[in-house]
C-alpha positions in Angstrom: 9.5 -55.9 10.2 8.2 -53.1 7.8 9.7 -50.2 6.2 10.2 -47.6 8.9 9.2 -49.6 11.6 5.4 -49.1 10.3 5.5 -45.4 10.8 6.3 -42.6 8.2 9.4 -40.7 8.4 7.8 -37.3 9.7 8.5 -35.1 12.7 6.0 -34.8 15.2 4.5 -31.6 16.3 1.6 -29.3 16.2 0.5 -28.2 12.2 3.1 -25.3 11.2 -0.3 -22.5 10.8 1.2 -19.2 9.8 0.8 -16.6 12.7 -1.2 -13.4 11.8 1.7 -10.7 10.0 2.7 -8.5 12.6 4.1 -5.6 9.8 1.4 -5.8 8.4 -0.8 -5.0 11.9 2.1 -2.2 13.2 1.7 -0.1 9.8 -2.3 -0.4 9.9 -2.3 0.5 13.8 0.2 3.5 12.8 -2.2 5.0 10.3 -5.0 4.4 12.2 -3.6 6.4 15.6 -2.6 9.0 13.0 -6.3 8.9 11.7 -7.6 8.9 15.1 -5.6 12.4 16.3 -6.7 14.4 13.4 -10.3 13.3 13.8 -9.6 14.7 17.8 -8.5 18.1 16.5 -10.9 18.2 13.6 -13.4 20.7 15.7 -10.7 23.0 16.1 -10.4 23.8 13.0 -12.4 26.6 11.9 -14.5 27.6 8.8 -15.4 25.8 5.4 -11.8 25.0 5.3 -12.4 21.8 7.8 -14.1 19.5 5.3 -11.3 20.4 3.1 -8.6 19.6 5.3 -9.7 16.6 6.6 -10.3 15.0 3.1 -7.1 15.5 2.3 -5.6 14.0 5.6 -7.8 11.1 4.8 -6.5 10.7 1.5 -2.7 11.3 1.9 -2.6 9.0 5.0 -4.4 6.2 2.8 -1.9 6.5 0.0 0.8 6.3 2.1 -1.0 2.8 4.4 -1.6 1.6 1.1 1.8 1.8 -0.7 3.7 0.6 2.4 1.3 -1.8 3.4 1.2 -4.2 -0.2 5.0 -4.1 0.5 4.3 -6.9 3.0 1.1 -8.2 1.9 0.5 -12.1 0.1 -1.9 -11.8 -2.1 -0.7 -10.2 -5.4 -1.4 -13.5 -7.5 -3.6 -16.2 -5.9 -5.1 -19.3 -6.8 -7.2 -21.8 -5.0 -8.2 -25.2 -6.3 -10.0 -28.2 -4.6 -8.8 -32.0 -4.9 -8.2 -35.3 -3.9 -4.4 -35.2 -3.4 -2.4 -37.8 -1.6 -1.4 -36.2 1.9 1.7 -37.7 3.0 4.6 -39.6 1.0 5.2 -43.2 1.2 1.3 -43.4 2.3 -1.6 -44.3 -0.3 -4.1 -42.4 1.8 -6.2 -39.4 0.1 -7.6 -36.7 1.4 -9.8 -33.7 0.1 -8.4 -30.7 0.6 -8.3 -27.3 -0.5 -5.0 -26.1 -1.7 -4.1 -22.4 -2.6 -1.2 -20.8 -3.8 -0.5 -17.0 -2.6 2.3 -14.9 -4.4 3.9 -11.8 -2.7 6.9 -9.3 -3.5 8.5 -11.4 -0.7 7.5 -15.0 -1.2 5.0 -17.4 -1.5 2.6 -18.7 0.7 1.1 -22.3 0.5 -1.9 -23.4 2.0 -3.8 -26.6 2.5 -7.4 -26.5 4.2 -9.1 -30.0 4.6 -12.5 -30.6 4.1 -13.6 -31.2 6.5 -10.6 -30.3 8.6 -10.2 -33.6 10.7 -9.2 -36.7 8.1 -6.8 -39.2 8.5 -6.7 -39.0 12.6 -5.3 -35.2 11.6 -5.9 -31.8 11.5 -5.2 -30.9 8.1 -4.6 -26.8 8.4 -1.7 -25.4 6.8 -0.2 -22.1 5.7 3.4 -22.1 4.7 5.6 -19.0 3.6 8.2 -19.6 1.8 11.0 -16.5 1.6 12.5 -15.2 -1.4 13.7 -11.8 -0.6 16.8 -10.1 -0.2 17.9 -11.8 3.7 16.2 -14.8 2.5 17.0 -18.2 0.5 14.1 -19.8 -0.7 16.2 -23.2 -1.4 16.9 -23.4 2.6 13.2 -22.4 3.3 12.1 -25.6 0.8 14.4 -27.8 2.6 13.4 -27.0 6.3 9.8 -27.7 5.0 11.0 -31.6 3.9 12.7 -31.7 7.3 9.4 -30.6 9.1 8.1 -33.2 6.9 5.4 -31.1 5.6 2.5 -32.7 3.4 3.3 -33.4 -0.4 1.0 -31.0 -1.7 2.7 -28.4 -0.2 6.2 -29.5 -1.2 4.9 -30.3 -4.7 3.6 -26.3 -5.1 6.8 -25.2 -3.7 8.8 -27.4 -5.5 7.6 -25.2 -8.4 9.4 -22.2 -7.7 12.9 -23.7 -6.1 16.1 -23.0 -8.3 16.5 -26.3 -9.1 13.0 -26.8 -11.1 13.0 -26.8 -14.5 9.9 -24.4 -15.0 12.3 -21.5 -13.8 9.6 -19.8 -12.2 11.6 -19.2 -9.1 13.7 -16.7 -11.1 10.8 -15.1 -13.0 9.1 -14.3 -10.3 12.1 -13.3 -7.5 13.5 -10.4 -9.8 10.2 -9.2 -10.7 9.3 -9.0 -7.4 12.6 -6.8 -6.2 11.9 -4.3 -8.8 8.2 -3.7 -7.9 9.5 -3.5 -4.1 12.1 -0.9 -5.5 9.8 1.0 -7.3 7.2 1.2 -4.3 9.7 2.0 -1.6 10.1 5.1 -4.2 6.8 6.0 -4.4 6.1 6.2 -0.7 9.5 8.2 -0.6 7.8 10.4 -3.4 4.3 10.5 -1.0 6.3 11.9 2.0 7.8 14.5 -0.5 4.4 15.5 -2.0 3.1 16.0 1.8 5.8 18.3 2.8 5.5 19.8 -0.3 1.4 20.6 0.3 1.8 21.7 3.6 4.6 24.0 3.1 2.7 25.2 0.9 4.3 24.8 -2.7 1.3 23.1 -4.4 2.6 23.2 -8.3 5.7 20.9 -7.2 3.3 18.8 -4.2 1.1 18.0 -7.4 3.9 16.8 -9.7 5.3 14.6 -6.7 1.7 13.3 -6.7 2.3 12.5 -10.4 5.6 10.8 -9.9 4.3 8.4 -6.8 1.3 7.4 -9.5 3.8 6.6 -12.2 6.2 4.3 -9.9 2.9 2.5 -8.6 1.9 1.7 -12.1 5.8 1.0 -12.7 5.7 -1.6 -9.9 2.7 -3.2 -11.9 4.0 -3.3 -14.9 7.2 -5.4 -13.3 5.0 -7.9 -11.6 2.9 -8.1 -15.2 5.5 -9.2 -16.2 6.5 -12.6 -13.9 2.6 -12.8 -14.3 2.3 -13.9 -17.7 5.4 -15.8 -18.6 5.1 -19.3 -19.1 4.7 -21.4 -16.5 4.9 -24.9 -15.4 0.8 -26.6 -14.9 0.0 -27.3 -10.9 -1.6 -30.6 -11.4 -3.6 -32.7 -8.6 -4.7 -35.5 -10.5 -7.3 -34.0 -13.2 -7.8 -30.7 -10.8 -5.3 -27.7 -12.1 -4.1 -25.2 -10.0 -5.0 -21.4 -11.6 -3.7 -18.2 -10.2 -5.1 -14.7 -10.6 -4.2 -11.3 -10.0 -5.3 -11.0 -6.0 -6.1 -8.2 -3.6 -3.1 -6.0 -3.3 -2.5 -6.0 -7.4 -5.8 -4.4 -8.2 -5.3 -2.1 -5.1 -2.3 -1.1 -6.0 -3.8 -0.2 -9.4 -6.7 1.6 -7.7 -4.5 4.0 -5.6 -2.2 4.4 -8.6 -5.3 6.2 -10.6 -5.9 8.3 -7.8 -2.5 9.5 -7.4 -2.7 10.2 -10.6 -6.0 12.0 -10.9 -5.0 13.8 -7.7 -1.6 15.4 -9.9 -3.3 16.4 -12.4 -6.5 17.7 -10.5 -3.8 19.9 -9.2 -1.6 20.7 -11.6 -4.3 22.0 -13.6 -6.8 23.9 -10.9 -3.1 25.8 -10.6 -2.6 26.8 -14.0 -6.8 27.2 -14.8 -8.5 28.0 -11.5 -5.9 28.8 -8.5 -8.2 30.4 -6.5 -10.4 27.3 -6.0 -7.1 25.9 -5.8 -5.9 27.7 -2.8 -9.4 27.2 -1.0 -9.3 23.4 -1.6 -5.9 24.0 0.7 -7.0 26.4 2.9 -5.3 29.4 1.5 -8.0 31.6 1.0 -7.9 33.2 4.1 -4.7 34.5 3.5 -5.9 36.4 0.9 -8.2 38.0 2.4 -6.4 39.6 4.9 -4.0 40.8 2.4 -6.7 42.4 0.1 -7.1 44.7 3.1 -4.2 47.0 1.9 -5.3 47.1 -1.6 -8.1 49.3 -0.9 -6.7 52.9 -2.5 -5.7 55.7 -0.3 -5.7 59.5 -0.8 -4.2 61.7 1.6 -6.3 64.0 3.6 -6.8 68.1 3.0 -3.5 69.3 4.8 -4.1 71.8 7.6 -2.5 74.9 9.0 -3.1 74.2 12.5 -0.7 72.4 14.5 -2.7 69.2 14.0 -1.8 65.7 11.7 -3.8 64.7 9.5 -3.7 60.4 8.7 -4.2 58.5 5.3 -7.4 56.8 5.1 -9.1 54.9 2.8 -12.1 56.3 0.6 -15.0 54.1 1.6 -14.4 55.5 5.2 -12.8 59.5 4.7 -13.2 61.2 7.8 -10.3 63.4 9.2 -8.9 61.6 12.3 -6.2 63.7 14.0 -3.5 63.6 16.4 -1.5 66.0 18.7 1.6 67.1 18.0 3.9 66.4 20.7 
């Protein structure tokens, strides 16, 4: 008679994989179907105007994918590192595995890749997300996983960042994560009030709505710089460390920040410097010229004796035109 009957105290069942994000796949299919109808009724519009317009549709609708898209996104801090790691407790069997840790403004996600895939009479393919947002308690997440009876070296990264470890990372990381998903929610309410703003069109205020979404992006960094490089507890598998870095959606967050930001002040200043070039970046020139029409000068015509009118015209055409009196 051996411990456990000579079997190990896990559930049974298929590899918990993480599914593909569905948010994620609804914004991107929202944007694109946007994309796709103002690519149908580009040829319609008419003039030098189009390239114009359809630049700017490109970039206001990937300003606005982009900031509500890293909202959901994993891969703001991510770290991969490639060990022999014990894969189950109360067994002395090793396997070698790739293990990566991916931080998001609403959790983390744990992986574990074997290599190859099929050892110990298993397929070793994980992905785990652990919750920490708002509707979410990371503590009951962590304790499902032991129930599941997940592998150790995914309980011993996500041990890391429960309320209960001393690193306190869990804390760290959670608040500076609500901020920057405060401060982003903002911006894309700022992005919807800089588009409204263009198209009504009051370009002066759209630019300095431009401005503020760049400066809430930048604010969102800053917070998450901030969780970033605190001290934290080492991620040990025997002599192999686990090493995050700044992922994906940090740096393109950063990227679509600047161009907010260049975008404001691009026009902010062609309005104060240039607005002529302005107003045909927009469209608006046009306009214009259907209004210079009536600043041609007028003179009035020779009067006349007869019972005939005599119009206003303008001097580049004079010629009498006349009408009958009824």
């Amino acid at each position: 008679m051996t411990l456990w009957n000579g079997s190990f105290p896990f559930y049974p069942g298929a590899n918990a994989c993480f599914p593909f994000d569905t948010t994620w796949a609804v914004i991107v299919s929202v944007f694109l179907s946007l994309l796709t109808t103002f690519i149908i009724i580009l040829p319609g519009i008419r003039g030098r105007g189009r390239l114009f317009w359809f630049l700017r549709m490109v970039t206001g609708l990937f300003v606005g994918a982009v900031v509500l898209t890293i909202q959901f996104t994993r891969d703001w801090e991510t770290g991969w590192v490639t060990a022999n790691t014990s894969y189950k407790s109360f067994s002395h069997a090793l396997v070698n595995a790739d293990i990566g840790l991916h931080i998001g403004l609403a959790g983390v996600n744990v992986t574990l890749v074997g290599k190859p895939v099929n050892q110990v009479n298993e397929t070793i393919n994980y992905n785990e997300h652990f919750a920490w947002s708002f509707d979410a308690d990371y503590d009951h997440s962590y304790s499902e996983g032991l129930e599941k009876g997940l592998p150790s070296p995914i309980l011993y990264v996500a041990e890391k960042f429960t309320t209960q470890s001393p690193c306190n990372m869990h804390r760290q990381y959670r608040i500076s994560s609500h901020y920057a998903s405060l401060t982003l929610w903002m911006a894309f309410c700022t992005w919807l009030i800089s588009i409204l703003l263009f198209s009504m069109p009051i370009l002066l205020y759209g630019g300095y709505m431009l401005l503020l979404t760049a400066a809430l992006m930048l604010f969102s960094l800053l917070f998450f710089f901030t969780a970033r490089n605190t001290p934290k507890c080492p991620i040990q598998f025997g002599p192999a460390s686990l090493k995050t870095d700044y992922g994906g959606s940090f740096w393109l967050t950063l990227a679509t920040g600047l161009l907010c930001l260049l975008l404001g002040l691009g026009v902010i200043i062609l309005n104060s410097m240039q607005p002529e070039k302005l107003k045909l970046v927009f469209n608006l020139d046009e306009r214009n010229g259907e209004e210079e029409v009536w600043d041609k000068p007028y003179v009035p015509a020779q009067p006349s004796c007869s019972t005939k009118d005599v119009l206003m015209v303008p001097l580049d055409e004079l010629y009498e035109v006349t009408a009958t009196q009824l």
